[in-house]
GUGU-566983 format. One record per residue (C-alpha): x, y, z; residue in three letters. Coordinates in pm, whole numbers. Each point is the difference from the previous one (the first is absolute). Example, Ala and Ser with C-alpha at 12.3 -4.5 7.8 and 13.67 -1.06 7.14 Angstrom:
GUGU-566983
<pt <1230, -450, 780>, 'ALA'>;
<pt <137, 344, -66>, 'SER'>;
END
This chain:
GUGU-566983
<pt <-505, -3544, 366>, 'UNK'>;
<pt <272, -112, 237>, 'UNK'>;
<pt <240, 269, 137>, 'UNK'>;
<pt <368, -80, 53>, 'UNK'>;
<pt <230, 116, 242>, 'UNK'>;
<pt <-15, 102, 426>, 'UNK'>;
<pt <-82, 282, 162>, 'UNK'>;
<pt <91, 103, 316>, 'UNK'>;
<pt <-247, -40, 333>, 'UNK'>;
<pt <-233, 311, 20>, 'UNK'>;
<pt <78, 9, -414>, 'UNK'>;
<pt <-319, -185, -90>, 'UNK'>;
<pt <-197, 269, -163>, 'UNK'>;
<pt <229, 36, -270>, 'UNK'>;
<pt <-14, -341, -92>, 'UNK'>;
<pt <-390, -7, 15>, 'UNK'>;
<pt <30, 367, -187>, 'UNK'>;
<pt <217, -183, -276>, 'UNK'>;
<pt <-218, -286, 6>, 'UNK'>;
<pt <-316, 220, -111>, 'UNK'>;
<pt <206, 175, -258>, 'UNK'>;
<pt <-59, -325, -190>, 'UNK'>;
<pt <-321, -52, 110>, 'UNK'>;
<pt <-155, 342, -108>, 'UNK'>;
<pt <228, 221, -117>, 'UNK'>;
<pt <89, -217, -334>, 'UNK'>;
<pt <388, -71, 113>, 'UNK'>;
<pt <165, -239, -239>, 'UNK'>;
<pt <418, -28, 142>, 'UNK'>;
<pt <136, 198, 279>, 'UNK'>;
<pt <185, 56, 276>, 'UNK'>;
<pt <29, 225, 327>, 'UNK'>;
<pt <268, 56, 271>, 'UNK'>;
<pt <40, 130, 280>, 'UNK'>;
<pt <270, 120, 281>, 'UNK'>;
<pt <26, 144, 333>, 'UNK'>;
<pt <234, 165, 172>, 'UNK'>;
<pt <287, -176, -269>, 'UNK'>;
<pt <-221, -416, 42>, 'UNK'>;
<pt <-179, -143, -235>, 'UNK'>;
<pt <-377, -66, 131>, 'UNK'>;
<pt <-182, -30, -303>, 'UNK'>;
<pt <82, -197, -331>, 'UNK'>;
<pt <-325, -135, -218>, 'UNK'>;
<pt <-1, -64, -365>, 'UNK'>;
<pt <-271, -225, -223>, 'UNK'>;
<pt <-206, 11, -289>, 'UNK'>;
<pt <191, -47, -334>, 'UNK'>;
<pt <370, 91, -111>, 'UNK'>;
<pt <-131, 147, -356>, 'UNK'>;
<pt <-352, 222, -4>, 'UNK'>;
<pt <-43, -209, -330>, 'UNK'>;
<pt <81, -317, 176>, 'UNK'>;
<pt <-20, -350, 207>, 'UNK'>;
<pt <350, -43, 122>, 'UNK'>;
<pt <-2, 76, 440>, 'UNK'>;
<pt <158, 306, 111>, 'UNK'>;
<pt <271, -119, 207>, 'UNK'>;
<pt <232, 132, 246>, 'UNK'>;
<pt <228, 284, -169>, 'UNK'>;
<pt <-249, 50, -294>, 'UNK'>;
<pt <89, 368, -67>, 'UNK'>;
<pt <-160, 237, -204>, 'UNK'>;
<pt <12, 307, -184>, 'UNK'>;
<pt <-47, 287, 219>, 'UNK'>;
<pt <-104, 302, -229>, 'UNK'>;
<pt <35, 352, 198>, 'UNK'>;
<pt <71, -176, 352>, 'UNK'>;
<pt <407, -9, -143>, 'UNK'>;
<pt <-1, 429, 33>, 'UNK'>;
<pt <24, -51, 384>, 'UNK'>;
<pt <316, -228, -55>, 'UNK'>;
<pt <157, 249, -277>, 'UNK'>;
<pt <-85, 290, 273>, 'UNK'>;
<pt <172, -242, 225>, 'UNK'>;
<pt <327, -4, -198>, 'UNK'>;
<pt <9, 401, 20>, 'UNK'>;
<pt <-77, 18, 300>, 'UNK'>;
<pt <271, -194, 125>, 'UNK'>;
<pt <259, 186, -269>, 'UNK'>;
<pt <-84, 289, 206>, 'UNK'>;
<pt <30, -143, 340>, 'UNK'>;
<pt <383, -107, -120>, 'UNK'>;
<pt <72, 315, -107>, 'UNK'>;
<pt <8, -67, -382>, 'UNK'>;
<pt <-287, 197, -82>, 'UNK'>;
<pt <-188, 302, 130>, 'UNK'>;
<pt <-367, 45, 6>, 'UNK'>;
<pt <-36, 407, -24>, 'UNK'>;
<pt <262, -26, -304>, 'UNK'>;
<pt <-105, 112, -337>, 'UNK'>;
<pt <-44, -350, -244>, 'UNK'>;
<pt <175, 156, -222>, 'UNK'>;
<pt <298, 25, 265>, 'UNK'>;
<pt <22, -351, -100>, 'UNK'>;
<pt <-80, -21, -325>, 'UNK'>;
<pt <6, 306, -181>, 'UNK'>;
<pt <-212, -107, -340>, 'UNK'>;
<pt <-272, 70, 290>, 'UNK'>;
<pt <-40, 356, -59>, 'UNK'>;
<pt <-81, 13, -344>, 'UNK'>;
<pt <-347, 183, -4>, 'UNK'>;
<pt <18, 203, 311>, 'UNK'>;
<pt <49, -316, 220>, 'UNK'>;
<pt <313, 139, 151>, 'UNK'>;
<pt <-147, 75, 375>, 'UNK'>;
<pt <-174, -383, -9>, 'UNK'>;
<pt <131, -119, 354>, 'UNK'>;
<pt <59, -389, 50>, 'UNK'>;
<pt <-291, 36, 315>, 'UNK'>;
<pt <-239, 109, -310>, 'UNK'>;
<pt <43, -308, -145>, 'UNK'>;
<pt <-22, -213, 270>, 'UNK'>;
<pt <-321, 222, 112>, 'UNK'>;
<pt <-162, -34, -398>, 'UNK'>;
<pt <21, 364, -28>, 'UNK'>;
<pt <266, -33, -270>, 'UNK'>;
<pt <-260, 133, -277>, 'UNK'>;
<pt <84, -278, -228>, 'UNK'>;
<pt <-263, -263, 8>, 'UNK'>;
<pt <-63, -44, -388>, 'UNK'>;
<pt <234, -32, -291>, 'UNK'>;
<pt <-107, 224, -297>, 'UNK'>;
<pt <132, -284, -251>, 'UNK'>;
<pt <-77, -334, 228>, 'UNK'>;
<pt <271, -283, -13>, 'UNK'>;
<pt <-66, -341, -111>, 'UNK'>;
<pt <31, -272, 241>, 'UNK'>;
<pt <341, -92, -212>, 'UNK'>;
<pt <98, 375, 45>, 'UNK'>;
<pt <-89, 13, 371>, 'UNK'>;
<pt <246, -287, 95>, 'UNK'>;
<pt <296, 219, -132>, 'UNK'>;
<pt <66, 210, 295>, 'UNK'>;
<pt <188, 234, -221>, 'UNK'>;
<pt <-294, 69, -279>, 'UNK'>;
<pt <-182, 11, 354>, 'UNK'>;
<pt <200, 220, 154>, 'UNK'>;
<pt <38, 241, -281>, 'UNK'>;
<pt <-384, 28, -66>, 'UNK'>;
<pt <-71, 92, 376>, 'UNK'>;
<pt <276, 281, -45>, 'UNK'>;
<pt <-48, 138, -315>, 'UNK'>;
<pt <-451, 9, 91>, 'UNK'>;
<pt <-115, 400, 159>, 'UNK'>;
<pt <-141, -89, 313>, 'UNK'>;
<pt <-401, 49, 27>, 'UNK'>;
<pt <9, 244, 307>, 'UNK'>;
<pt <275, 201, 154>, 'UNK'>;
<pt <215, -280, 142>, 'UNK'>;
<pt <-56, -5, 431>, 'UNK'>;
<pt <-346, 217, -13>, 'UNK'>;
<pt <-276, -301, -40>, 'UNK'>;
<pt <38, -393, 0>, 'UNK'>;
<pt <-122, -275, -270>, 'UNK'>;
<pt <79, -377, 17>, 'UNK'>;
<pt <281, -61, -187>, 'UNK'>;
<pt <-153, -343, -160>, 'UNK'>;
<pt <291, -89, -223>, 'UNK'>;
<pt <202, 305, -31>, 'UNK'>;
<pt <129, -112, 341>, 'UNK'>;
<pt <182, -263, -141>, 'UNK'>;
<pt <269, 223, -191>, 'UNK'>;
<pt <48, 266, 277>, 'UNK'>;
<pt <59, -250, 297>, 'UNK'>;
<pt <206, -240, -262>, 'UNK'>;
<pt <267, 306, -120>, 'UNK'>;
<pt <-18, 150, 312>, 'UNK'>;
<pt <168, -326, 201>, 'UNK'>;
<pt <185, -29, -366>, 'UNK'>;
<pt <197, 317, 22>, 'UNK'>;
<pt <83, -42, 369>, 'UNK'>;
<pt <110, -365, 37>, 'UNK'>;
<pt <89, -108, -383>, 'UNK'>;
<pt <-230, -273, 31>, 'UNK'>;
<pt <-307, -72, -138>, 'UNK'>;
<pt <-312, 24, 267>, 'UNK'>;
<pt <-126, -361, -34>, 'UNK'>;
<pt <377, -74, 80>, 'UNK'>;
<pt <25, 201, 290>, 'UNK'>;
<pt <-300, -137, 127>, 'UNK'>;
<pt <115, -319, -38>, 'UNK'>;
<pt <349, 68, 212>, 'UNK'>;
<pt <-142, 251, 241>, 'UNK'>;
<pt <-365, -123, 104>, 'UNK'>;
<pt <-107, -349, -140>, 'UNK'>;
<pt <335, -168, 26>, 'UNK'>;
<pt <72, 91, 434>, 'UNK'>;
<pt <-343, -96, 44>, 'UNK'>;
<pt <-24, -313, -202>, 'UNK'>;
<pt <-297, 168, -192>, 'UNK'>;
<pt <-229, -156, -267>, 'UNK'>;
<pt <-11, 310, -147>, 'UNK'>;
<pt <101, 120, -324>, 'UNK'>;
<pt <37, 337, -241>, 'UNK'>;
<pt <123, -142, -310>, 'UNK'>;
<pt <-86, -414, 19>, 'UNK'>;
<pt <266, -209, -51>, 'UNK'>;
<pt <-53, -295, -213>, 'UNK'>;
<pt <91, -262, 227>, 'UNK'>;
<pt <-316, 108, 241>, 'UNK'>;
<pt <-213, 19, -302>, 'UNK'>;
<pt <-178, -331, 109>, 'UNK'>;
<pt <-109, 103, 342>, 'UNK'>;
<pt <-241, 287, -187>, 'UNK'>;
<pt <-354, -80, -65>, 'UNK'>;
<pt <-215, 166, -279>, 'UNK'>;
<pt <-180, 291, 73>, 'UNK'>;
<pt <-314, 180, -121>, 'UNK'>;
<pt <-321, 221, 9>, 'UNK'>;
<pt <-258, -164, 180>, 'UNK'>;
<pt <-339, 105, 60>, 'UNK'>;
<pt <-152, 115, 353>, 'UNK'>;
<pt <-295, -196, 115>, 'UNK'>;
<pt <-334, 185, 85>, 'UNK'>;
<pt <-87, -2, 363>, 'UNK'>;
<pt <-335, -229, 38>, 'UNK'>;
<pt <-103, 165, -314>, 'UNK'>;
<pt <69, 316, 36>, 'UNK'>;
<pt <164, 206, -214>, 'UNK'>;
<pt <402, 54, -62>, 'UNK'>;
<pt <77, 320, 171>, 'UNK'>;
<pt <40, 288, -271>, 'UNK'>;
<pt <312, 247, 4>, 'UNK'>;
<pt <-129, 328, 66>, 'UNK'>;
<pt <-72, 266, -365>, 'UNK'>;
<pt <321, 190, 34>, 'UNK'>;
<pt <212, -358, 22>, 'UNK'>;
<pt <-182, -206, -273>, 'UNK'>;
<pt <8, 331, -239>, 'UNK'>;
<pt <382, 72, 72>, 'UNK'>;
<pt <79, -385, -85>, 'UNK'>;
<pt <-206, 15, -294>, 'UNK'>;
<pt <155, 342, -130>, 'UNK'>;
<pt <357, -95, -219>, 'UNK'>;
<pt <85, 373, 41>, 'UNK'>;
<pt <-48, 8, 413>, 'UNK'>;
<pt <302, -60, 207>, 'UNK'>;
<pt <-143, -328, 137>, 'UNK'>;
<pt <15, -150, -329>, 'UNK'>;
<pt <301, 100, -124>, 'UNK'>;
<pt <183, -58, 320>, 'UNK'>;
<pt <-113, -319, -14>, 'UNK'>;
<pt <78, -65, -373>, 'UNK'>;
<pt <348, 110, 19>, 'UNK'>;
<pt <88, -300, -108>, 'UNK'>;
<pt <-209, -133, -286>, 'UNK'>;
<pt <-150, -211, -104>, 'UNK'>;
<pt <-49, -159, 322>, 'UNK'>;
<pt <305, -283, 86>, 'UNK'>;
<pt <-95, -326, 32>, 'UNK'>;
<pt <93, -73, 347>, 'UNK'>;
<pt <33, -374, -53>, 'UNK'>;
<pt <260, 61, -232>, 'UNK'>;
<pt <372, -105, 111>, 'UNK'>;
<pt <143, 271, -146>, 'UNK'>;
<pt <-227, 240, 168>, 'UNK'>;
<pt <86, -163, 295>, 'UNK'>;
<pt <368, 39, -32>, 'UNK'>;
<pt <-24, 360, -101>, 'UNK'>;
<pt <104, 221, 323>, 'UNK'>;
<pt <-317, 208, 22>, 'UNK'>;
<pt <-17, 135, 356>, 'UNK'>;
<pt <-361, 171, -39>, 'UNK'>;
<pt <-185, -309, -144>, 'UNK'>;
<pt <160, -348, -24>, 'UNK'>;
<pt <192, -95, 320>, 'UNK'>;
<pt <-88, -392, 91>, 'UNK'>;
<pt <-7, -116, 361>, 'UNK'>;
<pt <-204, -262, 272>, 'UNK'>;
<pt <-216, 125, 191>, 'UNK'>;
<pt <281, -73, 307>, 'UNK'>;
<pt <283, 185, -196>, 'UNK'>;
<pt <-226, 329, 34>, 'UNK'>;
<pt <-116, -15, 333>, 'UNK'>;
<pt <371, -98, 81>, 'UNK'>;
<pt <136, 294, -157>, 'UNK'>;
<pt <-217, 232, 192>, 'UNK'>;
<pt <30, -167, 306>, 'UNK'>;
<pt <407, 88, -31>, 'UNK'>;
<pt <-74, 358, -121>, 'UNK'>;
<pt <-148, 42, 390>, 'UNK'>;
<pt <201, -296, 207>, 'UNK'>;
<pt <250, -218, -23>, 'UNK'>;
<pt <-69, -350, -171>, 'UNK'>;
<pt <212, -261, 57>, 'UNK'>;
<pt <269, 241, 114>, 'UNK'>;
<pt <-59, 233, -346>, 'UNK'>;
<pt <-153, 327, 37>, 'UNK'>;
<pt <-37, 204, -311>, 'UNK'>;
<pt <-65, 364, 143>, 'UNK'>;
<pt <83, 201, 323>, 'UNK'>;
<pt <-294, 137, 194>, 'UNK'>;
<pt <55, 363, -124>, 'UNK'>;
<pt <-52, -119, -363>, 'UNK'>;
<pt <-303, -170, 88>, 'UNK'>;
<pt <-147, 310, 94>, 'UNK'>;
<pt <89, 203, -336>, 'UNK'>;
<pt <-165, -282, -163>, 'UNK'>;
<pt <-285, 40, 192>, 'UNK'>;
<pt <-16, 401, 50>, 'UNK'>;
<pt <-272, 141, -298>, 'UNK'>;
<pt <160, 162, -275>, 'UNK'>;
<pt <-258, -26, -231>, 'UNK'>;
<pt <-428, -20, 70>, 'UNK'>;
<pt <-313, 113, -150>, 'UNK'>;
<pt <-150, -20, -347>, 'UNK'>;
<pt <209, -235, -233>, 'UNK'>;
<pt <29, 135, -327>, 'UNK'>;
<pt <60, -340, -154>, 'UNK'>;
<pt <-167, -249, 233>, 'UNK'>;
<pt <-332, 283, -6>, 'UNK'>;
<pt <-43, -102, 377>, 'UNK'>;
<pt <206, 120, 371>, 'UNK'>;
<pt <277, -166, 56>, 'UNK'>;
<pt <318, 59, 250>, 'UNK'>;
<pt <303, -110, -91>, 'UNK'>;
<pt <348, 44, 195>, 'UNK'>;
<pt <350, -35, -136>, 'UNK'>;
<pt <-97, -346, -216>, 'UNK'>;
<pt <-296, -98, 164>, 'UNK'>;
<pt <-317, 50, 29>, 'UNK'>;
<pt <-149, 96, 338>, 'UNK'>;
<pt <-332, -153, 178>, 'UNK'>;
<pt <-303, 147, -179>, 'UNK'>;
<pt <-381, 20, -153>, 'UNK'>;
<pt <197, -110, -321>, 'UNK'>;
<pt <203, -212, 157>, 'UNK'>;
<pt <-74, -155, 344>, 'UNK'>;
<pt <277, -199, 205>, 'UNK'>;
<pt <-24, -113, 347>, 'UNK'>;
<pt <19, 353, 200>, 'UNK'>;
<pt <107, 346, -76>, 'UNK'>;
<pt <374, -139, 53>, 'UNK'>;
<pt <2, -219, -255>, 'UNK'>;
<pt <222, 55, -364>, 'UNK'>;
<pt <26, -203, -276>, 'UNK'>;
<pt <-118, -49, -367>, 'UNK'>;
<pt <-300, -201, -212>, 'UNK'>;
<pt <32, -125, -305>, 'UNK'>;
<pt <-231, 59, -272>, 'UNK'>;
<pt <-330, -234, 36>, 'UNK'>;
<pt <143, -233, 296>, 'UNK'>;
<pt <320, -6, 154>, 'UNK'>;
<pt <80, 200, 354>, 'UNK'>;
<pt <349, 43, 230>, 'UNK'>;
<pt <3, 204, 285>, 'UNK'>;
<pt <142, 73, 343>, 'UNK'>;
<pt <-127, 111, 316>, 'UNK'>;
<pt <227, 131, 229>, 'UNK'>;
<pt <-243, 55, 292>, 'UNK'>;
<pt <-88, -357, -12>, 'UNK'>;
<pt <322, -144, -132>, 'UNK'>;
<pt <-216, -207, -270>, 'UNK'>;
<pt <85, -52, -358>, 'UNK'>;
<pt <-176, -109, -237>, 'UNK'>;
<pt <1, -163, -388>, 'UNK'>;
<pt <-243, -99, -221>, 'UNK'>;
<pt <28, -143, -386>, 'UNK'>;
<pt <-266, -92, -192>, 'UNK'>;
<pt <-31, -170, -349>, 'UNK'>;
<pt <-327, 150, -73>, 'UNK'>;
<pt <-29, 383, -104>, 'UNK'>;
<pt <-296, 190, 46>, 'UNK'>;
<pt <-43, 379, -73>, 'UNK'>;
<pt <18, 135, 302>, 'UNK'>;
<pt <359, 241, -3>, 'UNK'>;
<pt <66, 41, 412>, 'UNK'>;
<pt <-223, -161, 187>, 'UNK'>;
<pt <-85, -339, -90>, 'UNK'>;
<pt <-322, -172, 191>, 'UNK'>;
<pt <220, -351, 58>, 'UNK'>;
<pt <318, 192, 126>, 'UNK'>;
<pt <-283, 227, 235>, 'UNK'>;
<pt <-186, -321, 122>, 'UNK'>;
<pt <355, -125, 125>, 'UNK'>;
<pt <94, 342, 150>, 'UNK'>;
<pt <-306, -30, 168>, 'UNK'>;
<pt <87, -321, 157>, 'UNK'>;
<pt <342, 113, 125>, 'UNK'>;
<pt <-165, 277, 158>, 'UNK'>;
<pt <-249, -220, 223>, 'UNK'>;
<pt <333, -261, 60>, 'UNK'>;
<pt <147, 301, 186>, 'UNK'>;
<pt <-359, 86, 156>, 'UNK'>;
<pt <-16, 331, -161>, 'UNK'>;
END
């Protein structure tokens, strides 16, 4: 399988890392990036456009994304905050007061970011058709009694996330959060990354789906542990609902589930419009620099850790991101970022000033820590000699 693109000198291992990700790991399309210190010194793609498919991924092939688009929407809070427009110990409902209904009035905007909202699951689930009206969206997320005391315990917001980051930029701005995206992030940066896809990059999106994980020389596929498998399996559990708050499932090849602005699940990028995007979050990129130092470090301080009550494993998150972890390991303990379900990984490391995207047309159903995305983590790490 031939591998496109250059890396930089002492970058090697990442190309042979994405090489074997072909080889052994069952890759069919994708793409990595990487920065440092605001340069570009990785940029690989190969394999094929569509997971179903013959056609050559080519330069600017983008993808969707899945969960890897919550760091962007924590992005777009984030920086509401830095300008002043939005404060992070306020009350949601401060904002928008539908919020309290159900004893949600102490909610702060920091729970949110943090997943310790208390409203992963939607007693009445949307429909995919439902779900792209951020209004029927909105309301549901309001109107639902939170699962714990908002602030005292954390649980991945899977889709809920969508509706409380979406009417949260809503009520401040007046614009919709795929828009302000747009204007605020992608567009200074010259991003390939969208919330919300607009038709006319429709073509540059290749087809994505499940794919199955190779066993190792024979061996077999590596089990979830008994509490995981039996929370998945359970429709009443947390994991399952959270999960199914939309349902049935959307078919992410759909265009019009690609131009629904869904900030949880179905943001679209290239593997360099994520690792760009992080890389301006820590340092300036081509003169752009998304955050100031002291907002890197709220991102990255822990606000939430321990037993998930949705995800059934530990994870740390910060405000938006998740935090370097068993569940989800990054480069070093200073790293922040967010995987998407079953592939796709952006992150930042400040210490090292590397960034990093990858996008993957193949699914697999692993939630936050993908072997592929790992294997090229890896590789990073022994480019830098760590």
């Amino acid at each position: 399988m031939d591998v496109n693109g250059t890396v930089a000198e002492g970058f090697e291992p990442v190309r042979d890392a994405f090489a074997r990700n072909f080889e052994t790991l069952g890759e069919r399309g994708a793409a990595v990036a990487v920065y440092r210190d605001g340069r570009k010194v990785v940029d690989l793609w190969g394999g094929t456009r569509d997971v179903d498919g013959t056609a050559g991924w080519e330069r600017g092939t983008a993808q969707i994304v899945r969960s890897a688009t919550k760091g962007v929407a924590a992005a777009a809070l984030l920086m509401l905050a830095e300008r002043g427009e939005l404060d992070l110990d306020a009350p949601v409902s401060h904002y928008w007061p539908e919020f309290k209904a159900q004893h949600k009035e102490r909610t702060l905007v920091s729970h949110v970011l943090s997943h310790r909202a208390g409203v992963p699951v939607l007693d009445r689930p949307l429909t995919p058709a439902e779900a792209a009206d951020p209004d029927l969206g909105a309301a549901a997320v309001a109107a639902q009694a939170p699962a714990w005391e908002p602030g005292t315990d954390h649980g991945y917001h899977a889709q809920t996330y969508s509706w409380l980051t979406g009417e949260l930029v809503r009520r401040v701005t007046g614009r919709g959060i795929g828009e302000w995206i747009a204007a605020e992030i992608a567009g200074p940066l010259g991003l390939d990354l969208w919330v919300g896809l607009p038709a006319a990059q429709a073509h540059r999106v290749g087809r994505a789906g499940q794919t199955e994980a190779p066993a190792a020389d024979g061996a077999l596929r590596t089990r979830p542990k008994r509490a995981i498998a039996q929370a998945y399996a359970d429709p009443s559990s947390l994991t399952r609902r959270a999960f199914a708050a939309i349902t049935p499932l959307p078919d992410e090849n759909d265009p019009g589930y690609r131009a629904a602005v869904l900030p949880a699940s179905n943001g679209i990028a290239t593997a360099d419009g994520l690792a760009r995007f992080y890389a301006a979050l820590t340092g300036e990129v081509d003169g752009v620099r998304l955050w100031r130092p002291e907002t890197v470090g709220a991102a990255r301080t822990e606000r939430s850790a321990g037993p998930d009550r949705v995800l059934v494993v530990n994870t740390r998150f910060g405000l938006g991101c998740m935090l370097h972890g068993s569940a989800s390991p990054l480069l070093s303990p200073s790293s922040f970022g967010h995987p998407g379900r079953g592939g796709p990984l952006g992150f930042a490391d400040p210490e090292s000033g590397i960034a990093f995207g990858y996008v993957t047309n193949g699914y697999r159903t692993s939630v936050t820590a993908d072997p592929r995305a790992q294997a090229l983590v890896r590789a990073v790490r022994t480019a830098l000699g760590n």
